[in-house]
Steps between C-alpha positions, in 0.01 A plus 500: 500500500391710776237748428716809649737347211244536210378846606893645504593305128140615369601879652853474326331419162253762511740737603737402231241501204319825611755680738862644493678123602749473219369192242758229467683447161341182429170653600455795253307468191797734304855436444721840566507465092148503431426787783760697311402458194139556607608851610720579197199422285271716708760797472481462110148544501274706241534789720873478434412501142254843535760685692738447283364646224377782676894532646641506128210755406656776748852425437523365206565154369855422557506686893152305537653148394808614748282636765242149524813266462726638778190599742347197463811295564603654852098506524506166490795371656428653778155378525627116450759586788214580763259284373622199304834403777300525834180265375702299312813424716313549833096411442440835672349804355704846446282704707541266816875450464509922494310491811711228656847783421307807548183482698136532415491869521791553271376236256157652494671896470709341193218348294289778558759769382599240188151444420441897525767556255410247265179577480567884423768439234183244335249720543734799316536221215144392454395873503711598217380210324165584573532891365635366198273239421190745577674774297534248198140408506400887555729609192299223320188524606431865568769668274705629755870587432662366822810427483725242684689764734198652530418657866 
């Protein structure tokens, strides 16, 4: 083998283990089942389980149940679609398969505005949990009266 020959296959490897080269079935460590249910499992996670309770705390228990069930489903499925079909029936990543349909300007101008709006809808969560959790421990520890629609 010529050594022009060993520099282009040792490129291609690289590229393929640490770049955006899609990975060929029999080389990925997951099967599409395992990287799905890899992400299901992460979606159930003990945040899931906080949120939820805090959910059925400001609607009540039966719109809380209805609210975490049907959210979380189309929550879900539609993180599975974008993220479980691509890697798994391509070897490619989401983000570089959006870039390959929309650009890399458009790509980056999506996650930002998703990651934006995500991150204000959990930072609204955390902050009520927050208030409450510090006006629990206040009402025990100092005597104070405040209550849970407190301002």
């Amino acid at each position: 083998m010529s050594r022009t020959t060993e520099r282009v296959e040792e490129s291609v490897e690289r590229e393929g283990t640490f770049g955006i080269l899609p990975v060929l079935r029999q080389e990925r460590v997951w099967s599409f089942a395992d990287f799905s249910w890899v992400n299901i499992g992460l979606a159930i996670a003990t945040w899931a389980f906080l949120t939820g309770g805090a959910t059925a705390a400001f609607v009540g228990a039966e719109a809380g149940i209805a609210a975490m069930i049907i959210g979380n489903a189309i929550g879900i499925a539609i993180v599975c679609l974008a993220t479980c079909v691509p890697s798994g029936k391509y070897g490619v990543e989401q983000y570089t398969i959006m870039r390959s349909m929309l650009g890399r300007n458009t790509t980056r101008a999506i996650v930002f505005t998703f990651l934006l709006a995500v991150e204000m809808g959990w930072t609204a969560v955390l902050s009520i949990m927050f208030a409450r959790a510090t006006s629990n421990v206040s009402n025990e520890a100092l005597g104070t009266s405040i209550g849970p629609n407190s301002l």
